[in-house]
N, C-alpha and C positions, 0 to 999 in steps of 0.2 A: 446201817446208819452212815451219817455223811464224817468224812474223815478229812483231812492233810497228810498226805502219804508223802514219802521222802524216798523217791528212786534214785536220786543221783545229785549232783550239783546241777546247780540249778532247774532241777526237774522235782517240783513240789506239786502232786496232784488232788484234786477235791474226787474221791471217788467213796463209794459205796461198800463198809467193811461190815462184818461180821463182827460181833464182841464175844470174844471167847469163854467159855466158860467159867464161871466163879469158882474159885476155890473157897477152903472150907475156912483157910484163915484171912481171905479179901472177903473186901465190900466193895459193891457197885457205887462208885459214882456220878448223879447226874448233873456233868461239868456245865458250871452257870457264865465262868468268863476263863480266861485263859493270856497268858501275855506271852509274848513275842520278848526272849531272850537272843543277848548277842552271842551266844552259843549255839543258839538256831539259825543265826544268820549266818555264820561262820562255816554251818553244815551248806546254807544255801550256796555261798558263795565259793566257799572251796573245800567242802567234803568229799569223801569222808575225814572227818578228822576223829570224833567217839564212833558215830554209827558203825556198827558191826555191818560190813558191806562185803567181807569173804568167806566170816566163818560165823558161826550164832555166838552172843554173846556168854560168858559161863556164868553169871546170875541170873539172866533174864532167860537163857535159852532163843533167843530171838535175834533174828538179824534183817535188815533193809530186803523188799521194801516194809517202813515201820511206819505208826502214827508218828510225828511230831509231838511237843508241849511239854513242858515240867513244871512250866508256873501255874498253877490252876487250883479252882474253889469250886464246892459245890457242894450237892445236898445227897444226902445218903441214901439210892435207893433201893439196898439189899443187902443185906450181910451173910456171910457164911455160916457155916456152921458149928465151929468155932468161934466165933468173933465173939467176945464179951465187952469189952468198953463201949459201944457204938450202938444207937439204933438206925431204924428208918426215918429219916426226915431230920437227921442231926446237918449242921451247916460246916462245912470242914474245910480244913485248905491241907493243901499235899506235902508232904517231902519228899523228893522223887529222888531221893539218894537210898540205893542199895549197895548192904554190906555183906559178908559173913556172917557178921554177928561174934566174930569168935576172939576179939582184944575189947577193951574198955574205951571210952572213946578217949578217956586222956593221954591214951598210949597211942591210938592209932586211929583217926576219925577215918581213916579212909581205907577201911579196910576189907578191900575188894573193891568196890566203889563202880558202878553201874546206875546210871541215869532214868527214870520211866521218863521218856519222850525223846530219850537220845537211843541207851542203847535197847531200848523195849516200848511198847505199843504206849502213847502218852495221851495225852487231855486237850486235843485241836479236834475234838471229836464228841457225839451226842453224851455216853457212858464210856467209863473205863473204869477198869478193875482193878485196885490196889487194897496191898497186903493190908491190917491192920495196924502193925508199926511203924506205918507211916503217914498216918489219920491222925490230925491235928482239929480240934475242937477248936468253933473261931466262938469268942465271947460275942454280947447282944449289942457289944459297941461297932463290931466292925460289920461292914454289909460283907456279898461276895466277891463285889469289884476289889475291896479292901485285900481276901483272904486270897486275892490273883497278886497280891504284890509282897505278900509274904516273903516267898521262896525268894526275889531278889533281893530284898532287902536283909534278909539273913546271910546272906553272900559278904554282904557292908558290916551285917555285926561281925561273922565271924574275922571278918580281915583288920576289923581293928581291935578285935582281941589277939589277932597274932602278933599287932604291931605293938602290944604290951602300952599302950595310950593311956598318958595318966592327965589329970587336970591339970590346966594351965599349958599342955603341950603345943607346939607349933608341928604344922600338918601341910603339905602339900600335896594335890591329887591330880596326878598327870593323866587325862582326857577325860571331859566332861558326858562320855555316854550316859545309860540309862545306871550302870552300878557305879559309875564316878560320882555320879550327882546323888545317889543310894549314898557313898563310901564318908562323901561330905554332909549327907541329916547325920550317918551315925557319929562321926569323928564329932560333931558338933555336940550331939546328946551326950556323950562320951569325958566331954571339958577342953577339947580343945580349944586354946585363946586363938590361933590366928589360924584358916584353912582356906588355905593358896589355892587354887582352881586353874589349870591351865588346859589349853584347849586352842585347834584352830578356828572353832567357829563360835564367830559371836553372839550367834543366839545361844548355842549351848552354853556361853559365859555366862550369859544373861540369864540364861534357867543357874545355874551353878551360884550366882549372888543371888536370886530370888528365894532360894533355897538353904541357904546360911553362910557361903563362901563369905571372908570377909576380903578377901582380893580376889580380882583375875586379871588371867595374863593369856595372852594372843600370842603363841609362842612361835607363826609364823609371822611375828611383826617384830617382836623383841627378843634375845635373848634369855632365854628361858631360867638358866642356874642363876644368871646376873643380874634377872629382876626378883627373883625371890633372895638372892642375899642382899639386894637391897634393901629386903622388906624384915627379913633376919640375917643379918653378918654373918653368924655362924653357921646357921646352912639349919635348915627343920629338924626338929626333932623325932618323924617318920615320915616320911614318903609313902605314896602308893601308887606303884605301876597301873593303870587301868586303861591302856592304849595300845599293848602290845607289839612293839615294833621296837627295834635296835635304838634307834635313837633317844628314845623317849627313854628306854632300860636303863644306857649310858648317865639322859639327864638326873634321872630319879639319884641315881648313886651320889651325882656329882652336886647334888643339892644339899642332900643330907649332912646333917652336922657330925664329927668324929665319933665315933664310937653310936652313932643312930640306927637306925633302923627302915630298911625299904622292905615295900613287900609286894610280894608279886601277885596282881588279883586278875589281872588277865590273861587270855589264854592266845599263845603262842602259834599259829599255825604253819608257823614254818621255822627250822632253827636260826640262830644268830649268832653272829660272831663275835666273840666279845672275850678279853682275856683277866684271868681273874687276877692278875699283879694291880688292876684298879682299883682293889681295896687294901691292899696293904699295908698305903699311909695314912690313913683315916680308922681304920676297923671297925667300917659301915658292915651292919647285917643286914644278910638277905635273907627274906625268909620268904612262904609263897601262900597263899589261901584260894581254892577254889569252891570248896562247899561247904560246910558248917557241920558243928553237931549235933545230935539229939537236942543238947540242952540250950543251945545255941538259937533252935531253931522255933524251940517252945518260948523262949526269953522273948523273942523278938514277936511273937504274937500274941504276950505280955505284954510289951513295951509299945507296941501298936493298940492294943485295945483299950490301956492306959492315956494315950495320947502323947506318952514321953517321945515317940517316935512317931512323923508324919511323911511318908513317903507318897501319898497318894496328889502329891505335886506335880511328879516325875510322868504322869498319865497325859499325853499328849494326842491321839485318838482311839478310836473305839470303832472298830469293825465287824463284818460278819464273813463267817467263814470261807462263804464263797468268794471273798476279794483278800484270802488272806495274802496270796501270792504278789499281784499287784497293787495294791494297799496297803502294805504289811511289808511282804520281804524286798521288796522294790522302791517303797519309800522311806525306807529305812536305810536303804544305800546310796541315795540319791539325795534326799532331805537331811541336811542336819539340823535343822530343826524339831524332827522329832527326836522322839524319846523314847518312851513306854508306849507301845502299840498294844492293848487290851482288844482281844478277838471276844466275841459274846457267841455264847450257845446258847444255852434259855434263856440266857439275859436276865434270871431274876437276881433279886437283890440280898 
Protein backbone atom coordinates (compact mmCIF):
# COMPACT_ATOMS: atom_id res chain seq x y z
CA UNK A 1 0.00 0.00 0.00
CA UNK A 2 0.99 3.64 -0.74
CA UNK A 3 2.46 5.25 2.30
CA UNK A 4 4.39 8.88 3.54
CA UNK A 5 7.61 7.59 4.90
CA UNK A 6 9.68 10.00 7.04
CA UNK A 7 13.51 9.25 6.37
CA UNK A 8 15.02 12.35 7.64
CA UNK A 9 14.40 16.08 7.53
CA UNK A 10 13.19 16.95 4.75
CA UNK A 11 13.20 13.64 3.05
CA UNK A 12 9.40 12.58 3.13
CA UNK A 13 8.86 9.75 0.61
CA UNK A 14 5.50 8.36 -1.23
CA UNK A 15 6.57 4.69 -1.26
CA UNK A 16 5.03 1.09 -1.19
CA UNK A 17 4.74 -0.45 2.60
CA UNK A 18 3.61 -3.61 3.84
CA UNK A 19 0.81 -3.36 6.79
CA UNK A 20 1.99 -5.29 9.47
CA UNK A 21 0.24 -7.75 11.14
CA UNK A 22 -3.07 -7.23 13.22
CA UNK A 23 -2.83 -7.84 16.62
CA UNK A 24 -5.36 -9.50 18.71
CA UNK A 25 -6.34 -6.17 20.67
CA UNK A 26 -6.12 -3.75 17.15
CA UNK A 27 -8.39 -3.10 14.38
CA UNK A 28 -7.58 -2.37 10.98
CA UNK A 29 -8.27 0.90 9.87
CA UNK A 30 -9.48 2.05 6.30
CA UNK A 31 -7.93 5.80 6.68
CA UNK A 32 -10.63 8.09 4.64
CA UNK A 33 -8.82 11.52 5.28
CA UNK A 34 -5.94 12.46 7.26
CA UNK A 35 -4.47 16.15 8.40
CA UNK A 36 -1.20 17.62 8.25
CA UNK A 37 -0.16 18.58 11.97
CA UNK A 38 2.49 21.37 12.79
CA UNK A 39 4.12 18.47 14.61
CA UNK A 40 4.57 16.96 11.32
CA UNK A 41 5.87 19.82 9.83
CA UNK A 42 8.31 20.30 12.49
CA UNK A 43 9.59 16.65 11.86
CA UNK A 44 9.77 17.87 8.08
CA UNK A 45 11.55 20.75 8.82
CA UNK A 46 13.90 20.14 11.51
CA UNK A 47 13.73 16.45 12.83
CA UNK A 48 14.00 14.48 14.32
CA UNK A 49 12.62 15.98 17.05
CA UNK A 50 9.66 12.70 18.50
CA UNK A 51 10.60 10.40 15.62
CA UNK A 52 12.75 7.52 17.12
CA UNK A 53 15.66 8.02 14.58
CA UNK A 54 18.50 6.06 16.66
CA UNK A 55 16.97 3.74 18.74
CA UNK A 56 12.95 2.03 18.46
CA UNK A 57 10.74 3.62 20.35
CA UNK A 58 9.78 1.80 23.96
CA UNK A 59 5.92 1.86 23.28
CA UNK A 60 5.69 1.42 19.93
CA UNK A 61 8.92 -0.62 19.30
CA UNK A 62 9.39 1.27 16.13
CA UNK A 63 11.82 3.59 14.79
CA UNK A 64 12.30 5.90 11.25
CA UNK A 65 12.07 5.08 8.59
CA UNK A 66 8.07 5.47 9.89
CA UNK A 67 4.49 6.27 8.24
CA UNK A 68 3.61 9.77 9.12
CA UNK A 69 -0.15 10.99 10.33
CA UNK A 70 -1.82 11.11 13.86
CA UNK A 71 -4.88 13.17 12.72
CA UNK A 72 -6.92 10.54 10.97
CA UNK A 73 -10.81 9.00 10.42
CA UNK A 74 -11.89 6.06 8.99
CA UNK A 75 -13.85 3.00 8.66
CA UNK A 76 -13.21 -0.21 10.60
CA UNK A 77 -12.00 -2.81 8.47
CA UNK A 78 -10.96 -5.70 10.80
CA UNK A 79 -10.77 -6.39 14.20
CA UNK A 80 -8.73 -8.49 16.33
CA UNK A 81 -9.42 -10.96 18.14
CA UNK A 82 -9.95 -9.54 21.26
CA UNK A 83 -11.58 -6.38 20.37
CA UNK A 84 -15.12 -6.28 21.80
CA UNK A 85 -16.36 -2.48 21.43
CA UNK A 86 -15.87 -2.29 17.56
CA UNK A 87 -17.16 -3.85 14.36
CA UNK A 88 -16.44 -3.99 10.65
CA UNK A 89 -17.78 -0.81 9.07
CA UNK A 90 -17.89 1.31 12.31
CA UNK A 91 -16.73 5.09 11.31
CA UNK A 92 -14.06 6.14 13.86
CA UNK A 93 -11.44 8.88 14.42
CA UNK A 94 -8.08 7.95 16.32
CA UNK A 95 -6.14 9.06 19.43
CA UNK A 96 -2.81 8.44 18.40
CA UNK A 97 -1.39 9.01 22.08
CA UNK A 98 0.22 6.00 23.67
CA UNK A 99 0.70 5.39 27.38
CA UNK A 100 1.45 2.67 30.02
CA UNK A 101 -1.69 2.64 31.10
CA UNK A 102 -0.23 2.44 34.56
CA UNK A 103 -1.41 6.16 36.61
CA UNK A 104 -5.14 7.66 36.22
CA UNK A 105 -5.16 10.17 33.74
CA UNK A 106 -5.81 13.01 36.58
CA UNK A 107 -2.60 12.11 37.94
CA UNK A 108 -0.66 11.77 34.91
CA UNK A 109 -2.14 12.11 31.13
CA UNK A 110 1.23 11.56 29.89
CA UNK A 111 2.31 8.67 31.02
CA UNK A 112 4.79 7.27 28.85
CA UNK A 113 3.35 9.13 25.94
CA UNK A 114 4.28 7.79 22.36
CA UNK A 115 2.50 9.16 19.17
CA UNK A 116 1.12 6.54 16.09
CA UNK A 117 2.44 8.69 13.24
CA UNK A 118 5.34 10.28 15.08
CA UNK A 119 6.87 7.68 17.08
CA UNK A 120 5.19 4.41 15.29
CA UNK A 121 3.75 3.64 11.63
CA UNK A 122 0.58 6.44 11.47
CA UNK A 123 -2.53 7.08 9.13
CA UNK A 124 -0.72 9.04 5.55
CA UNK A 125 -1.44 5.67 4.33
CA UNK A 126 -4.30 3.17 2.70
CA UNK A 127 -4.79 0.93 6.32
CA UNK A 128 -3.34 1.11 9.70
CA UNK A 129 -3.54 -0.84 12.72
CA UNK A 130 -4.44 0.62 16.03
CA UNK A 131 -5.02 -0.74 19.37
CA UNK A 132 -8.56 -0.68 20.65
CA UNK A 133 -8.15 1.99 23.25
CA UNK A 134 -7.86 4.27 21.06
CA UNK A 135 -10.96 3.93 18.70
CA UNK A 136 -13.24 6.70 19.08
CA UNK A 137 -16.76 6.05 17.59
CA UNK A 138 -17.56 9.34 15.54
CA UNK A 139 -21.60 10.03 15.97
CA UNK A 140 -24.06 10.18 12.46
CA UNK A 141 -23.55 14.08 12.72
CA UNK A 142 -20.07 14.23 11.86
CA UNK A 143 -18.65 12.86 8.28
CA UNK A 144 -14.90 11.58 8.21
CA UNK A 145 -13.38 14.80 7.07
CA UNK A 146 -14.93 16.06 10.43
CA UNK A 147 -13.41 12.94 12.57
CA UNK A 148 -9.69 14.12 10.68
CA UNK A 149 -9.96 17.20 12.79
CA UNK A 150 -10.77 15.75 16.13
CA UNK A 151 -7.20 14.98 17.24
CA UNK A 152 -6.44 18.74 16.83
CA UNK A 153 -8.99 20.17 18.08
CA UNK A 154 -8.64 18.24 21.45
CA UNK A 155 -5.19 19.70 21.62
CA UNK A 156 -7.39 23.46 22.06
CA UNK A 157 -9.72 21.52 24.50
CA UNK A 158 -7.23 20.14 26.53
CA UNK A 159 -4.96 23.48 26.76
CA UNK A 160 -7.85 25.43 27.84
CA UNK A 161 -8.62 23.09 30.47
CA UNK A 162 -5.18 23.60 31.82
CA UNK A 163 -5.61 27.26 31.53
CA UNK A 164 -8.29 26.59 34.36
CA UNK A 165 -10.88 29.13 31.75
CA UNK A 166 -13.86 30.36 33.53
CA UNK A 167 -16.76 32.57 31.82
CA UNK A 168 -16.50 36.00 31.19
CA UNK A 169 -12.48 35.45 31.05
CA UNK A 170 -10.04 37.48 28.84
CA UNK A 171 -7.76 35.22 26.45
CA UNK A 172 -4.97 36.03 24.44
CA UNK A 173 -3.54 33.52 21.54
CA UNK A 174 -0.13 34.15 20.47
CA UNK A 175 0.18 32.71 16.69
CA UNK A 176 -2.81 32.19 14.58
CA UNK A 177 -1.67 28.47 13.08
CA UNK A 178 -3.86 25.66 12.65
CA UNK A 179 -4.16 24.87 16.93
CA UNK A 180 -4.12 28.77 17.63
CA UNK A 181 -7.12 29.39 15.46
CA UNK A 182 -8.32 25.44 17.11
CA UNK A 183 -7.30 27.25 20.85
CA UNK A 184 -9.61 30.47 19.97
CA UNK A 185 -13.25 28.12 18.72
CA UNK A 186 -12.38 26.41 22.10
CA UNK A 187 -11.53 29.42 24.55
CA UNK A 188 -14.64 30.86 22.90
CA UNK A 189 -17.01 27.75 23.49
CA UNK A 190 -15.46 27.69 26.81
CA UNK A 191 -16.99 31.78 27.93
CA UNK A 192 -14.30 33.65 27.17
CA UNK A 193 -15.54 37.53 26.80
CA UNK A 194 -12.51 39.04 24.84
CA UNK A 195 -9.84 36.41 22.71
CA UNK A 196 -6.93 38.59 21.32
CA UNK A 197 -5.48 36.82 18.14
CA UNK A 198 -1.98 37.86 17.37
CA UNK A 199 -0.11 36.85 14.52
CA UNK A 200 2.20 38.15 11.75
CA UNK A 201 0.18 37.25 8.92
CA UNK A 202 -2.87 38.87 8.08
CA UNK A 203 -4.61 36.33 6.46
CA UNK A 204 -4.11 34.09 9.34
CA UNK A 205 -5.73 37.28 11.48
CA UNK A 206 -8.31 37.23 9.22
CA UNK A 207 -9.10 33.31 9.70
CA UNK A 208 -8.55 34.08 13.58
CA UNK A 209 -11.75 36.96 13.57
CA UNK A 210 -13.62 34.78 11.03
CA UNK A 211 -13.40 32.17 13.50
CA UNK A 212 -14.49 34.16 16.93
CA UNK A 213 -11.33 36.18 17.77
CA UNK A 214 -12.97 39.39 18.96
CA UNK A 215 -9.49 41.35 18.29
CA UNK A 216 -6.39 41.01 16.29
CA UNK A 217 -3.11 42.23 16.41
CA UNK A 218 -0.20 42.20 13.61
CA UNK A 219 2.50 41.92 16.07
CA UNK A 220 5.00 42.68 13.45
CA UNK A 221 3.41 46.11 13.17
CA UNK A 222 2.49 46.95 16.76
CA UNK A 223 3.52 46.28 19.93
CA UNK A 224 2.22 43.25 21.01
CA UNK A 225 1.86 43.39 25.23
CA UNK A 226 0.99 47.27 24.53
CA UNK A 227 -1.85 46.68 22.22
CA UNK A 228 -3.55 44.02 24.26
CA UNK A 229 -3.17 46.13 27.55
CA UNK A 230 -4.80 48.48 25.67
CA UNK A 231 -7.61 46.31 25.01
CA UNK A 232 -7.38 44.95 28.95
CA UNK A 233 -5.11 47.36 31.40
CA UNK A 234 -4.51 44.66 33.53
CA UNK A 235 -2.96 42.28 31.28
CA UNK A 236 -5.51 38.70 30.32
CA UNK A 237 -6.55 36.58 32.29
CA UNK A 238 -4.60 33.38 30.21
CA UNK A 239 -2.44 33.57 27.56
CA UNK A 240 -1.51 30.73 25.20
CA UNK A 241 1.84 30.24 23.67
CA UNK A 242 1.13 28.66 20.26
CA UNK A 243 4.12 29.95 18.16
CA UNK A 244 6.87 28.70 19.91
CA UNK A 245 9.74 30.84 19.80
CA UNK A 246 11.50 33.03 22.71
CA UNK A 247 10.02 35.98 21.95
CA UNK A 248 6.56 35.30 21.76
CA UNK A 249 7.30 32.99 25.34
CA UNK A 250 8.56 36.49 26.88
CA UNK A 251 5.25 38.19 25.31
CA UNK A 252 2.80 35.65 26.48
CA UNK A 253 4.24 36.31 30.20
CA UNK A 254 4.36 39.85 29.88
CA UNK A 255 0.72 40.02 28.76
CA UNK A 256 -0.85 38.15 31.45
CA UNK A 257 -2.49 39.77 34.27
CA UNK A 258 -0.81 39.12 37.98
CA UNK A 259 -1.37 36.16 39.36
CA UNK A 260 -2.67 34.63 35.50
CA UNK A 261 -2.05 31.98 33.79
CA UNK A 262 0.15 31.14 30.34
CA UNK A 263 0.26 27.92 28.95
CA UNK A 264 2.55 26.44 26.84
CA UNK A 265 0.69 24.69 23.63
CA UNK A 266 3.56 24.74 21.34
CA UNK A 267 6.14 22.71 20.85
CA UNK A 268 9.74 24.04 21.17
CA UNK A 269 12.27 22.69 18.74
CA UNK A 270 15.04 24.17 20.08
CA UNK A 271 15.88 25.57 23.74
CA UNK A 272 15.48 29.26 24.90
CA UNK A 273 16.93 31.38 27.00
CA UNK A 274 14.94 32.89 29.19
CA UNK A 275 15.26 33.45 33.11
CA UNK A 276 12.76 32.67 35.52
CA UNK A 277 13.22 35.97 38.01
CA UNK A 278 10.41 37.28 35.04
CA UNK A 279 7.76 35.97 37.10
CA UNK A 280 8.51 36.98 40.41
CA UNK A 281 6.54 40.19 40.44
CA UNK A 282 3.50 39.22 38.87
CA UNK A 283 3.05 35.25 39.98
CA UNK A 284 2.00 34.52 36.31
CA UNK A 285 1.69 30.52 36.02
CA UNK A 286 3.17 28.63 33.57
CA UNK A 287 1.88 25.63 32.80
CA UNK A 288 2.09 23.47 29.37
CA UNK A 289 -0.48 21.15 27.30
CA UNK A 290 0.58 19.02 24.41
CA UNK A 291 -2.03 16.31 24.23
CA UNK A 292 -5.23 15.57 25.97
CA UNK A 293 -6.77 12.86 27.82
CA UNK A 294 -8.97 10.09 27.39
CA UNK A 295 -11.90 12.14 28.64
CA UNK A 296 -10.76 15.09 27.04
CA UNK A 297 -10.64 13.63 23.78
CA UNK A 298 -14.15 11.68 23.81
CA UNK A 299 -15.55 15.38 25.16
CA UNK A 300 -14.48 17.08 22.18
CA UNK A 301 -16.11 14.41 19.73
CA UNK A 302 -19.20 15.20 21.90
CA UNK A 303 -18.85 18.65 21.59
CA UNK A 304 -18.18 18.42 17.88
CA UNK A 305 -21.05 16.13 17.15
CA UNK A 306 -23.20 18.42 19.09
CA UNK A 307 -22.19 21.51 17.19
CA UNK A 308 -21.14 23.34 20.48
CA UNK A 309 -17.72 23.13 18.77
CA UNK A 310 -16.95 23.89 14.95
CA UNK A 311 -13.59 23.55 13.93
CA UNK A 312 -14.03 22.45 10.45
CA UNK A 313 -13.33 26.22 9.51
CA UNK A 314 -9.66 25.86 10.10
CA UNK A 315 -9.75 23.37 6.66
CA UNK A 316 -8.02 25.32 4.03
CA UNK A 317 -7.06 22.46 1.35
CA UNK A 318 -7.53 19.05 0.62
CA UNK A 319 -5.01 16.82 -1.22
CA UNK A 320 -3.93 13.54 -2.29
CA UNK A 321 -1.24 11.76 -1.13
CA UNK A 322 0.93 11.69 -3.84
CA UNK A 323 1.38 15.67 -3.42
CA UNK A 324 1.52 15.42 0.17
CA UNK A 325 5.16 16.72 0.18
CA UNK A 326 4.76 19.62 -2.31
CA UNK A 327 1.16 20.53 -1.53
CA UNK A 328 1.19 19.84 1.87
CA UNK A 329 4.65 20.16 3.68
CA UNK A 330 5.92 22.79 1.41
CA UNK A 331 2.89 24.94 1.45
CA UNK A 332 2.49 25.00 4.56
CA UNK A 333 5.85 26.60 5.04
CA UNK A 334 5.74 29.01 2.43
CA UNK A 335 1.85 29.93 2.51
CA UNK A 336 0.56 31.51 5.42
CA UNK A 337 -2.39 31.36 4.46
CA UNK A 338 -3.08 28.05 4.80
CA UNK A 339 -4.10 26.21 7.76
CA UNK A 340 -5.43 22.71 7.98
CA UNK A 341 -4.13 20.80 4.97
CA UNK A 342 -6.60 17.61 4.99
CA UNK A 343 -4.71 14.72 2.78
CA UNK A 344 -7.78 12.17 1.41
CA UNK A 345 -7.16 8.36 1.00
CA UNK A 346 -10.60 6.83 0.13
CA UNK A 347 -12.04 10.07 0.38
CA UNK A 348 -15.30 8.71 1.67
CA UNK A 349 -17.36 10.69 3.82
Amino acid sequence: MKAAVWHGRKDIRIEERELRELRDNEVTVRVAWAGICGSDLHEYEEGPVFVPAEKQDDLTGEMAPLTMGHEFAGVIEKVGSSVTKYKVGDRVAINPTLTYGNKPEDMDIYDGFSFIGLHGDGGFTTYANVPESNVYLLPDTLTLQDGALVEPMAVAVQAVKEGDLRFGDTVAVFGAGPIGLLTIIAAKAAGASKVIALDLSESRLEKAKELGATHIINSGKEDPVKAIRAIVPDGVDVTFEVAGVTQTYIQSIDATRARGTMVIVSIFARPIEWNPLHLTNTGVKITSSIAYSPTSFQQTVDLMGTGQLKPQGIITSQIELDDIVEKGFEALTTDKSQSKILVKLSGEK
